[in-house]
C-alpha positions in Angstrom: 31.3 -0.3 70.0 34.0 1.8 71.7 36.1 -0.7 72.3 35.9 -2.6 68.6 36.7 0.5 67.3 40.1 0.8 69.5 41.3 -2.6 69.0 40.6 -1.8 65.4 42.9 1.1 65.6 45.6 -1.0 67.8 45.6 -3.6 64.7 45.7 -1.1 62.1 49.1 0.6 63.8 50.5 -3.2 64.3 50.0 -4.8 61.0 51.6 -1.7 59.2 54.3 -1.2 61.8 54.7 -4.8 61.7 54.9 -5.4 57.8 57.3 -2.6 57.7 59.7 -3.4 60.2 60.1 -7.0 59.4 59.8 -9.7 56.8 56.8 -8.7 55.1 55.3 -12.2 54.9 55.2 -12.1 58.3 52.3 -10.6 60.3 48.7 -11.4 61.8 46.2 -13.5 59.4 43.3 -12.1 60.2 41.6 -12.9 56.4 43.7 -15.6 55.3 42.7 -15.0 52.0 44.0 -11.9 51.1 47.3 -12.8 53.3 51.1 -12.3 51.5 51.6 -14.6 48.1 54.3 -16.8 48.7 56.5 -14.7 46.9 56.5 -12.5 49.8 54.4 -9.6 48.4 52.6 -7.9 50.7 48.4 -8.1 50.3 46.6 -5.1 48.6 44.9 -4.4 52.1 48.1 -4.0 53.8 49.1 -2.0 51.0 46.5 0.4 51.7 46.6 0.6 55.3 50.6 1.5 54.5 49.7 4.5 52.2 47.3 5.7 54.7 49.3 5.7 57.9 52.4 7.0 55.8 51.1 9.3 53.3 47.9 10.4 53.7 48.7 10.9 57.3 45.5 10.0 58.4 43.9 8.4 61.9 42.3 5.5 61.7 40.1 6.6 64.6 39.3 10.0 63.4 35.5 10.6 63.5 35.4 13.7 61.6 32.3 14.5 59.3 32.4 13.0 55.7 33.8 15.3 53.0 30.8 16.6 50.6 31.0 18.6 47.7 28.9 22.0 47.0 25.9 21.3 45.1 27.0 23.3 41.9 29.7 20.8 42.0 28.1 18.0 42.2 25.5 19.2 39.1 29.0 19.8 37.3 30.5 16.8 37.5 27.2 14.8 36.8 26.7 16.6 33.6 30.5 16.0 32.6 29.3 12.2 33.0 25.4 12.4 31.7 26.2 10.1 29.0 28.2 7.6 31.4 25.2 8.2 34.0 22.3 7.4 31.9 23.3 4.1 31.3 24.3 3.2 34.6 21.0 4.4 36.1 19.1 1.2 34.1 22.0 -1.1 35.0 22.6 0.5 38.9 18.4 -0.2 39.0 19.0 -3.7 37.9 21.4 -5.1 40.3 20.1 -3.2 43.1 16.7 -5.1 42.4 19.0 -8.4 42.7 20.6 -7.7 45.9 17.4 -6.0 47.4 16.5 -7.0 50.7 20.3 -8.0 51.5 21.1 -4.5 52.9 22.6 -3.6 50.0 23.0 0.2 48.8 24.5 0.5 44.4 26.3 3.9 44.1 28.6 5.3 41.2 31.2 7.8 41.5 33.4 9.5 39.3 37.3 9.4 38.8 38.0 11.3 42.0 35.5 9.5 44.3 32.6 11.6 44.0 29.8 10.0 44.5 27.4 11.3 41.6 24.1 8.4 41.9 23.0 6.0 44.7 20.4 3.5 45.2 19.8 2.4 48.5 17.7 -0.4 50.4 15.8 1.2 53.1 16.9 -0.9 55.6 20.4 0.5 55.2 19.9 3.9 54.9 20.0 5.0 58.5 23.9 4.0 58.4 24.2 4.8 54.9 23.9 8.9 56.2 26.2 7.7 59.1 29.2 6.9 57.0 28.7 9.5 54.5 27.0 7.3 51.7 25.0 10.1 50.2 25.3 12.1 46.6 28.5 14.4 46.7 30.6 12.1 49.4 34.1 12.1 48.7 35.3 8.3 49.0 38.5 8.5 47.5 41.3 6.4 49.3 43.0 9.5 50.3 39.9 11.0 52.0 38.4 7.8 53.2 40.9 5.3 53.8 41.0 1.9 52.8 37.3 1.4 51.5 35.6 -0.6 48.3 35.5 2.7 46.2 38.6 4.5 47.0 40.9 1.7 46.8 39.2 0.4 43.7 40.0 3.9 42.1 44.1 3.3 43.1 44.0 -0.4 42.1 42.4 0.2 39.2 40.8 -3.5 39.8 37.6 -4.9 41.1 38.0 -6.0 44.8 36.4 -6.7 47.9 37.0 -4.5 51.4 35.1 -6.4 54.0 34.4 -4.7 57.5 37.8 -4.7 59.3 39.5 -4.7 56.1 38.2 -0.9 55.8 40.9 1.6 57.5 38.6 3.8 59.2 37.5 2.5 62.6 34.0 4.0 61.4 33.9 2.3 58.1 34.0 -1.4 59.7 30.6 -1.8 59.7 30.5 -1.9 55.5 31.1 -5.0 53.3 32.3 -3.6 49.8 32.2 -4.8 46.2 33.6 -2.5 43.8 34.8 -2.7 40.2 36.3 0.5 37.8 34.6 1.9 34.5 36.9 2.8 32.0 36.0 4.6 28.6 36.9 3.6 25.2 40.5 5.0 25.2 41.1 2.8 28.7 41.2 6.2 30.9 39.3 5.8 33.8 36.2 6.9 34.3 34.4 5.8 37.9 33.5 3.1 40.0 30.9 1.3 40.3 30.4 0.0 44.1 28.0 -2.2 46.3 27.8 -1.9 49.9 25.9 -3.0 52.7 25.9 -4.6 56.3 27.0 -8.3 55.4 28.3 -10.4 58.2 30.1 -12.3 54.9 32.4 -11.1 52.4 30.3 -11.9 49.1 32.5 -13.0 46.3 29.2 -13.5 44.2 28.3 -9.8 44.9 31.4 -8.7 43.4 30.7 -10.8 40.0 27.6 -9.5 40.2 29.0 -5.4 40.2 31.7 -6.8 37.6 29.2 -7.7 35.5 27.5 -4.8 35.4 30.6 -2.2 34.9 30.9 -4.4 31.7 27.1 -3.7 30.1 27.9 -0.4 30.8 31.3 0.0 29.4 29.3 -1.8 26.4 26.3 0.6 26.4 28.3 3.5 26.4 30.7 2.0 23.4 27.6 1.8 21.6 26.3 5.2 22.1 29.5 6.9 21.7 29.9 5.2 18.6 26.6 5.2 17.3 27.4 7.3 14.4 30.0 5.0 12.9 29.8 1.3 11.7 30.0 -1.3 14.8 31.7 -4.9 14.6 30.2 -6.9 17.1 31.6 -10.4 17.2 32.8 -13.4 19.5 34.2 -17.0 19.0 30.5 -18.2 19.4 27.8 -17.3 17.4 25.4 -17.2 20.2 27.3 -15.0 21.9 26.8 -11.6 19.8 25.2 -9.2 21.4 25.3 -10.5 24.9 27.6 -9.4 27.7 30.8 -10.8 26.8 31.0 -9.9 22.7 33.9 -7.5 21.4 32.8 -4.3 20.2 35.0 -2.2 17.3 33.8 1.4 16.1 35.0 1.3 12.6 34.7 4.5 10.4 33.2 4.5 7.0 36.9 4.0 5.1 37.2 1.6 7.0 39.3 2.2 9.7 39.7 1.3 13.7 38.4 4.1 15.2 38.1 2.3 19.2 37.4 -1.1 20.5 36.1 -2.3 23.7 38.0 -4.2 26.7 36.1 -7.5 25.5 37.3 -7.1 21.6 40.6 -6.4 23.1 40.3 -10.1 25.4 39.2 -12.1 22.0 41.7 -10.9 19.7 44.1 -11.4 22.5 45.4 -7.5 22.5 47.2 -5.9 25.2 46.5 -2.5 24.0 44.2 -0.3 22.1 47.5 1.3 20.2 47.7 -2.6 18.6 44.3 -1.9 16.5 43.2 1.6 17.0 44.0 3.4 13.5 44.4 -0.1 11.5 42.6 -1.3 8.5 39.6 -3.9 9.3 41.4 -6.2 6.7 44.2 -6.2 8.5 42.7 -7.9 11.7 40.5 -10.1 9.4 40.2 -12.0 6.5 37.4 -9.9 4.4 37.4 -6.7 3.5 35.0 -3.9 5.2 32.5 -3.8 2.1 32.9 -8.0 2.2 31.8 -7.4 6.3 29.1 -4.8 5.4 27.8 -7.2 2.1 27.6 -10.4 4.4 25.9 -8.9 6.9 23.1 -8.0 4.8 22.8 -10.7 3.0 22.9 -12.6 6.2 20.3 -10.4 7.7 22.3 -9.5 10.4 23.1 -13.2 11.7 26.3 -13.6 12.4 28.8 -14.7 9.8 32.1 -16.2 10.1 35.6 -14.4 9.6 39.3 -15.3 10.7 41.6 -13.4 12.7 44.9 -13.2 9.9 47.3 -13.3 13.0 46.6 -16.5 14.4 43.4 -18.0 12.2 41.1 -18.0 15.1 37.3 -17.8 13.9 35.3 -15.3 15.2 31.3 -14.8 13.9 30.5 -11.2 13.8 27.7 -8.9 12.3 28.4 -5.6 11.2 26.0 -2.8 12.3 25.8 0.2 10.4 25.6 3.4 11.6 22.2 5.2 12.5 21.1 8.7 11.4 23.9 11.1 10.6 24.4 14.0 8.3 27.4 13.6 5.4 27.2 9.7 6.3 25.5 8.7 3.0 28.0 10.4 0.8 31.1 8.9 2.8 29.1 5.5 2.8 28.7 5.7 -0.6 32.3 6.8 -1.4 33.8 3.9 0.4 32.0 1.2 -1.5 31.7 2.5 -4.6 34.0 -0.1 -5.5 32.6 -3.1 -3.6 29.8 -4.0 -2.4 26.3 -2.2 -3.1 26.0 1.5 -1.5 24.6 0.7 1.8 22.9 3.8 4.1 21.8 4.1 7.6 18.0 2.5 7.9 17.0 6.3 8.6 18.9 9.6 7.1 17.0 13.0 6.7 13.1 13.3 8.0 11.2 11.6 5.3 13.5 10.3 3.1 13.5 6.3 4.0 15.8 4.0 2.9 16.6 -0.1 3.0 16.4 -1.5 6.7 16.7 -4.9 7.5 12.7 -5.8 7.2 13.1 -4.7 3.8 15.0 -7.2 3.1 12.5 -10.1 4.0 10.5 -9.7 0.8 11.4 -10.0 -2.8 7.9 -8.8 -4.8 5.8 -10.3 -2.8 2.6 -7.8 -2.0 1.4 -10.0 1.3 5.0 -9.7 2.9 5.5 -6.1 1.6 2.2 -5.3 3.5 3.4 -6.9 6.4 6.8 -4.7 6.9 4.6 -1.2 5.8 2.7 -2.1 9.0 5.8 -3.8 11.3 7.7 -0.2 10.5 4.7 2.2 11.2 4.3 0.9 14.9 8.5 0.2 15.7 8.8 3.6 17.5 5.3 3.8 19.2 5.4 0.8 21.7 2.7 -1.4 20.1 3.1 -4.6 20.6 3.5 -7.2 17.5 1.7 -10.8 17.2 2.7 -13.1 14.7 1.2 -15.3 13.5 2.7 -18.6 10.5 3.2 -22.2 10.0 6.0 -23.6 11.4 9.3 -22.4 9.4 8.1 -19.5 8.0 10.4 -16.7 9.3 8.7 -15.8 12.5 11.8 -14.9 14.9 13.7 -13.6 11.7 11.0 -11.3 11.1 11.0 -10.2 14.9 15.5 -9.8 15.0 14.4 -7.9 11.4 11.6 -5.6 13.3 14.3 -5.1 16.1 17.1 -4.1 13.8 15.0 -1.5 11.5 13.9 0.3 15.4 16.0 2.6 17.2 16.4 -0.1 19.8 19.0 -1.9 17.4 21.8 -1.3 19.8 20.3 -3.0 22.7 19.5 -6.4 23.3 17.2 -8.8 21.6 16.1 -11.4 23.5 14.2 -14.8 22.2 12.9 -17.6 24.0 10.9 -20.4 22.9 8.0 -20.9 25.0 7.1 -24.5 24.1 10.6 -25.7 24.4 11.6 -24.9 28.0 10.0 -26.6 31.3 7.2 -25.6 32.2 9.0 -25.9 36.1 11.8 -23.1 34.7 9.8 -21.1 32.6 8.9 -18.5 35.4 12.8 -18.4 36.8 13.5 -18.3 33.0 11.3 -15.3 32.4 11.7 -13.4 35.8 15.0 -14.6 36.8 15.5 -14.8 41.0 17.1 -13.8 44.1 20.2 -16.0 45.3 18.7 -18.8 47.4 15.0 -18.3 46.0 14.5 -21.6 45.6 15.9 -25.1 46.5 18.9 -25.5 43.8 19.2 -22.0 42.7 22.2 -20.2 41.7 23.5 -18.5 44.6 24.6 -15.7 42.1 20.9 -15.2 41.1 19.9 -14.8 37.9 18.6 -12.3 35.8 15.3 -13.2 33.9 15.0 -12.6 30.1 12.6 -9.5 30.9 15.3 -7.9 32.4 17.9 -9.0 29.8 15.9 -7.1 27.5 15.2 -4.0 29.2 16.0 -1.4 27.1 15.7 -3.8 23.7 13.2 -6.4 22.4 11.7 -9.1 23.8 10.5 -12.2 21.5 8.3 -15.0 22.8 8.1 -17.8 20.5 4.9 -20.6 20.9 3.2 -17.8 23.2 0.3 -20.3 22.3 2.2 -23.3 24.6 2.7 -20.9 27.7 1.8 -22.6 30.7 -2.1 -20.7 32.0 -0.8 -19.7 35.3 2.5 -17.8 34.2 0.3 -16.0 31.8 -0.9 -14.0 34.2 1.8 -13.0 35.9 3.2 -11.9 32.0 0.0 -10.2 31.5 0.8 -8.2 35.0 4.5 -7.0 34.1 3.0 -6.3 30.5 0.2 -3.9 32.0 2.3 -2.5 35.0 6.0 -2.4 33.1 7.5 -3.5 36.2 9.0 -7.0 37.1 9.4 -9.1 40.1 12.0 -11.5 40.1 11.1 -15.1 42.1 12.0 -14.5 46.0 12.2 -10.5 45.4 10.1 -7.7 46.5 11.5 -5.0 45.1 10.0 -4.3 41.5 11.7 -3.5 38.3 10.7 -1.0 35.7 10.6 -2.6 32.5 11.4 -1.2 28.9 10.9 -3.6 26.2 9.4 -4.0 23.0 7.3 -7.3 22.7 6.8 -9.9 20.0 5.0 -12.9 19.7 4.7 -15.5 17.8 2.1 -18.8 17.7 1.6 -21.2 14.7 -1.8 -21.7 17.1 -5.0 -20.8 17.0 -5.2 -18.0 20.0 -8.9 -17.7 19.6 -9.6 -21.5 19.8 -7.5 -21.7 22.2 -9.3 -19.0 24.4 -12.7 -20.9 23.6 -11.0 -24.0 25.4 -9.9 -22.5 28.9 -5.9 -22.9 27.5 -5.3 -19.3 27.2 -6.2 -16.0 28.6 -8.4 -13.8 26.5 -7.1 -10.7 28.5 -3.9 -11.4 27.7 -4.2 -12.3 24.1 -5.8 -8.6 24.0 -2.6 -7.1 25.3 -0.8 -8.8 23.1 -2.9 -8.4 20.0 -1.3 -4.5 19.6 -1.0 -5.4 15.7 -1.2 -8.8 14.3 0.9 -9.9 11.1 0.4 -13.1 9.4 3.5 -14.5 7.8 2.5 -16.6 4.2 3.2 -19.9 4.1 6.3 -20.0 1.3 4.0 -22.2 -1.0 2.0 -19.2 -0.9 4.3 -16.2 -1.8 4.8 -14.7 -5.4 8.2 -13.8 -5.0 9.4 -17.5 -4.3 12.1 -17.4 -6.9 13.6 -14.4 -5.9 13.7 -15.8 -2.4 15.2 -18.8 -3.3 18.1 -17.2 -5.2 18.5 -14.7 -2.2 18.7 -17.6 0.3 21.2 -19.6 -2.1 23.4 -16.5 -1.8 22.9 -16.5 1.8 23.9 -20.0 2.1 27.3 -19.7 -0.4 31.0 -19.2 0.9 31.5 -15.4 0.7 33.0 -14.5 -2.6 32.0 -17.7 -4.5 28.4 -17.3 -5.4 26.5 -20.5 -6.4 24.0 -19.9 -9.3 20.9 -22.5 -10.0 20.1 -22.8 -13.2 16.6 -22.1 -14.4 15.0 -25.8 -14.4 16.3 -26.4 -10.7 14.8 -23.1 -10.5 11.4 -24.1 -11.6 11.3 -27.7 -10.0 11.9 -25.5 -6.6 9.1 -22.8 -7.0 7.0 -26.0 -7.9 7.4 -27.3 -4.7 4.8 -27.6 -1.8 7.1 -27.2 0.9 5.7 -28.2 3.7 8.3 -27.0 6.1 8.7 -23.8 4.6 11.3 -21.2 4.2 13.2 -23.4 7.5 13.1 -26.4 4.8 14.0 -24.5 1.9 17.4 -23.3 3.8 18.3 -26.4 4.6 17.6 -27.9 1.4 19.8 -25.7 -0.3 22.4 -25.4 2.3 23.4 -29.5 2.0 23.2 -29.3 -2.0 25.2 -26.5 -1.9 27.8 -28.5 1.1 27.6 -31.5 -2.1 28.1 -29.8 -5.0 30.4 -30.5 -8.0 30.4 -27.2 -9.4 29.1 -23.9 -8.6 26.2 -24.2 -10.5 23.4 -26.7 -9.2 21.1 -28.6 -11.6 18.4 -30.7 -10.9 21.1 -33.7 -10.4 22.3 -32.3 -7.0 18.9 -32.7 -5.3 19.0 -35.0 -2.7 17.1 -38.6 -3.4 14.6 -38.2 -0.9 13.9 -35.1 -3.7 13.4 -37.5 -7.0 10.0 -39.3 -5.7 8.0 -36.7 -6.8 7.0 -37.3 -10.0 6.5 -33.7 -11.1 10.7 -33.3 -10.6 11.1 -37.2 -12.4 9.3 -35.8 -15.4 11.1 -32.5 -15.4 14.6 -33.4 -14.9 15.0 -34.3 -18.0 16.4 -31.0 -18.5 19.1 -31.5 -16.3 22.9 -31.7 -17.0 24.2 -35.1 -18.5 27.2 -34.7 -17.5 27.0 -35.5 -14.3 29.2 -38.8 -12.7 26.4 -41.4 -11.8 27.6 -41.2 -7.9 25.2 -42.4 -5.4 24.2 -39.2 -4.4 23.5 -38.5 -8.1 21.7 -41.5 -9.5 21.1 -41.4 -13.4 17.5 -39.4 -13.8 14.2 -40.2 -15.7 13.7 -39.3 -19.4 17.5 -38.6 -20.2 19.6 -41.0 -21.5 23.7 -40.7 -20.4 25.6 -38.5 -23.1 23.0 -36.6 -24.2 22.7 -33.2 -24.2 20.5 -30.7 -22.1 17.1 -29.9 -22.8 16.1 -26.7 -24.3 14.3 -24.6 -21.8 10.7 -24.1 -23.4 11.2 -28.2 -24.1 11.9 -28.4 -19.9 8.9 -25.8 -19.6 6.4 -27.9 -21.5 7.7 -30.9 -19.6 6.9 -29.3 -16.6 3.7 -28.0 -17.4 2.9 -31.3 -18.4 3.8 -33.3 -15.1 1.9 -30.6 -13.1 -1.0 -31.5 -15.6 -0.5 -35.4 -15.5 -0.3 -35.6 -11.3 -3.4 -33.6 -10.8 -5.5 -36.1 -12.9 -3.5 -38.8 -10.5 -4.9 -39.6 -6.6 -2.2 -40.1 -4.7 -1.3 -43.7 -4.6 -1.6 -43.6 -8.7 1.2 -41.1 -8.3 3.6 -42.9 -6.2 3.2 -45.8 -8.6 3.6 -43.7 -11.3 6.8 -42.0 -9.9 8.6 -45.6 -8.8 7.5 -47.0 -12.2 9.4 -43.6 -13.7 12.3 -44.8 -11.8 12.7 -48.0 -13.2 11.9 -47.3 -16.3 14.7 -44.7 -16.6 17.2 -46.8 -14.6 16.9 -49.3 -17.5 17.3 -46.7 -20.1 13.4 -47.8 -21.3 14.0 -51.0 -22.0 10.2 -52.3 -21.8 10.9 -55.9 -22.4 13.6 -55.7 -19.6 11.0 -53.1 -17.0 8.2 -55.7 -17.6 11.2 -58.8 -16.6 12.0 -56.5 -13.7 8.3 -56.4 -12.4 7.6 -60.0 -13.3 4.8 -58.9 -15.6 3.6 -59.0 -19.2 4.7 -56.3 -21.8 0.5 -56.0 -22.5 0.4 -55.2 -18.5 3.2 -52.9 -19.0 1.9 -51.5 -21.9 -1.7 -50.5 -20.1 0.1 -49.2 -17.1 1.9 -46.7 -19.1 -1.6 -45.6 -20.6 -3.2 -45.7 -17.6 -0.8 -43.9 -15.5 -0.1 -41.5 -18.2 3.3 -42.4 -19.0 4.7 -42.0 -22.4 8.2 -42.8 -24.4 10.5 -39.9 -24.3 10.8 -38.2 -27.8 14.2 -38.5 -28.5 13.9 -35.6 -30.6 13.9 -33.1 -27.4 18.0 -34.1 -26.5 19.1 -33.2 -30.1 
């Protein structure tokens, strides 16, 4: 060991003296990789090694104690960082548990190399104490040497320092992966840092630490800002609130108040002085009320906006701030000329006011009863089952549950249990180690439990998970701990949990296809969504999901026999088909109010909606989207509403009497008897039949002439 560490030292003096005394591309390559540029710059290493043989004066044998701070220093510079700490405790936890077993220690320090938190693997902590990796170390470059935290505190840069690469003979053994934490005004704050006993420089450790840093540059954006209305957005949709979104703390007139690195990247920004201080409309193409409006409306999905410097499209959801005294008044001040006054979900204790699951329901008591209960357990850790048909609102109402708690700011997490491989749904859950399996990542990967620690976890189809993951789920749900595949180092866990089945849990028990124990763990509270051909306040719904669907600031209106012909429906695909449905008539339309003309023709076989679109506009261009309709001749005008009510009232009466084959005939002979303007002699040429056949199919099928009277 003796004589590694004095060759050490004789390379140290000869690559410095060396680079200095002659052409600085010159010199021993003993990491070929972090050798001189061909410009001739001289590597970042060698750099170091230069400022600590020159100016720092120091030996790169010297075996002198490591440098420690007094305890009442080291409490003092913690607390001046608790905020900046208690986030990077959860995410310092996380990647240790991904690199344990590799010899791999996690530490934070502070601006001046302090070491302030450390997590180490056991099998690393004999020479952890050895080379002074301990709470109140000083690791700065100038103290230290060339190391992963010191010199990543001069660079300003993540970077690797592997073994030789360190300055200090006694520091050789390490392998370092550091990356800098700076704070919302880009002054920086600390370092983040991995080191450990590799043979290998890791590249994948260092994107693993780089990572990191930026969930808790994030967190800490979030909490800072907590108080003021947050613009998370990205260039795809998918991407809000993950890792890499933007972040911008606006205030409540509107105003820049910060922005994170990552808002900074996607706009394309050098500096914060290019946004801090502006007006949101200037960066965008819609106004702060507009963002705050759409949002809602949206129910916090994300909507689209353009950047007005360049055009690029972003999709963003605006957050709103969360309890805060004065906020209301300032909220209210700012869009009294805009959009509706819009509060924090919580202010003062007992006063409640709009959250996000308020806005599922529009009258209806069975939905109303279902938010009353989802609010009274958000904040006590009871776990939420839901159950629905398919396509009635089931992960909306979870992301609605998630944004009303206090966990709003951290991540909500969905997957779809019946749609993912039953082979990947474990590694999908738990995540693994690098090289855990045959084909894995060599990165790792971190399982969606662990994406949603601190946030919400939704498990769609929990009915369709496989029998033998669900008790491993059942485990990390009892213990709140998880074990990534090829770990053994545990996790704790922090998540709220929803489910949601269109199954039948109990029949499924009965046949051996899921646990009982677990469905007992997960049964917390159980909320049954209505099937939409069930709710009272379908008409309200449908208008709010019409607004959803329109351009912002161009409304669509329906008028009120569309209206009717919609709440009429059965809708076997629910509030999913409903969307859709209105989303390509409102892609088709002519004008931005939609009659019964602009329903698709998959729409006009139902002979409840041939009978009734008689009240429908007859002004509409016979396009082949928009063929002419039953019962109203072209020209005419539109029917009155109570004549369009009775006509309804009438079909509804007529198809009931009708089995269901009598009502397809009934609807196709509708057809051609309006597309021929009801021209009997030519219907009954048409179907190569008899005007007495005719004639008793009318009666028989209930069909009678129009009374011209009704269009005048």
């Amino acid at each position: 060991m003796l004589e590694i560490a004095v060759e050490h030292v004789r390379r140290v003096h000869s690559v410095v003296h060396g680079r200095l005394e002659s052409n600085p591309a010159l010199g021993p390559a003993t990491h070929p990789e972090r050798e001189p540029s061909s410009s001739g710059a001289i590597n970042r290493i060698t750099q170091s090694w230069i400022r600590c043989l020159n100016e720092y004066k120091l030996d790169p044998g010297a075996c002198n104690d490591p440098e420690v701070v007094s305890p009442a220093e080291l409490r003092a510079r913690q607390e001046r960082l608790a905020d900046l700490q208690a986030v990077a405790k959860v995410e310092m936890a996380n990647l240790y548990q991904q690199l344990a077993g590799s010899g791999y220690a996690i530490m934070l320090t502070d601006r001046d190399g302090v070491l302030l938190n450390y997590f180490g693997d056991p099998a690393f902590t004999h020479a952890a104490s050895k080379t002074g990796l301990m709470p109140g170390a000083l690791w700065s470059e100038r103290v230290q040497g060339t190391n992963g935290m010191g010199t990543c505190l001069f660079e300003q840069r993540p970077l690797t320092v592997h073994q030789d690469e360190h300055y200090l003979s006694r520091n050789i053994g390490l392998s370092c992966a550091a990356a800098p934490i700076f704070d919302h005004e880009g002054e920086l704050v600390g370092v983040l840092d991995a080191s450990g006993e590799s043979h290998l420089a890791q590249q994948h450790t260092l994107a693993l630490v780089s990572m990191s840093v930026q969930m808790i540059e994030n967190r800490v954006f979030l909490h800072r800002f907590r108080h003021e209305y947050i613009l998370r957005f990205h260039n795809r949709p998918e991407f809000v609130g993950t890792l890499s979104e933007g972040a911008i703390a606006v205030s409540v007139t509107g105003k820049v108040l910060a922005a994170t690195r990552c808002a900074l990247f996607q706009l394309g920004l050098r500096c914060r002085s290019d946004i801090v201080g502006r007006d949101i409309a200037e960066l965008f193409n819609v106004t702060f009320c507009g963002l705050i409006d759409s949002s809602i409306r949206k129910a916090f999905h994300p909507v689209p906006i353009f950047e007005t410097r360049n055009g690029a499209r972003f999709f963003a959801v605006m957050y709103q701030p969360v309890s805060h005294a004065g906020a209301s008044a300032g909220i209210r001040s700012a869009l009294r000329d805009g959009a509706d006054a819009v509060t924090p979900s919580r202010t003062k204790p007992g006063h409640m006011t709009q959250t996000a699951l308020d806005a599922l329901h529009f009258g209806d008591p069975s939905m109303a009863a279902n938010i009353e209960t989802a609010k009274r357990v958000l904040e006590r850790k009871v776990a939420i089952l839901l159950y629905g048909e398919t396509g009635t609102g089931k992960e909306m109402f979870a992301r609605a549950a998630h944004l009303s708690s206090s966990r709003a700011a951290r991540p909500f997490v969905a997957i779809n249990c019946a749609s993912i491989p039953e082979a990947l749904i474990e590694s999908e859950l738990f995540g693994y180690r690098s090289g855990a399996f045959t084909g894995a990542s060599k990165e790792g990967q971190r399982g969606k439990l662990l994406q949603a620690n601190g946030g919400t976890l939704f498990l769609d189809e929990i009915g369709d998970m496989p029998v033998a993951l669900q008790a491993r789920l059942l485990r990390v749900l009892e213990e709140r701990e998880v074990m990534p595949l090829g770990s053994d180092q545990p996790v704790k866990l922090d998540i709220h949990l929803i489910s949601a089945t269109h199954c039948n849990l109990k029949r499924k028990i009965d046949q051996g296809e899921f646990r009982e124990d677990l469905y007992y763990r997960l049964q917390g509270v159980t909320i049954t969504l209505p099937p939409l051909r069930e709710r009272a306040d379908r008409r309200g719904l449908i208008r709010h999901l019409a607004n959803e669907e329109s351009d912002a600031g161009s409304p669509v209106e329906l008028d009120e026999c569309l209206l009717a012909l919609l709440d009429r429906q059965r809708w076997p695909g629910n509030v999913r088909q409903l969307r859709h449905l209105l989303r390509t008539m409102i892609a088709l339309r002519e004008s931005d109010t939609l009659t019964p003309h602009d329903l698709p023709a998959e729409y006009r076989t139902d002979p409840i909606l041939l009978a009734a679109t008689a009240c429908g506009n007859a002004d509409m261009p016979n396009t082949p989207a928009k063929v002419p309709l039953p019962m109203q001749a072209p020209g005419s005008a539109s029917m009155p509403d109570d004549a369009a009510n009775a006509v309804l009232e009438n079909a509804v009466a007529i198809t009931e009497k009708l089995n269901p084959l009598e009502s397809a005939e009934r609807a196709a002979l509708m057809q051609e008897l309006t597309r021929r303007d009801w021209n009997l002699s030519s219907v009954a040429r048409e179907l190569n039949i008899s005007r007495n056949t005719l004639y008793r199919k009318l009666q028989r099928l209930h069909i009678k002439p129009p009374d011209k009277s009704l269009f005048h």
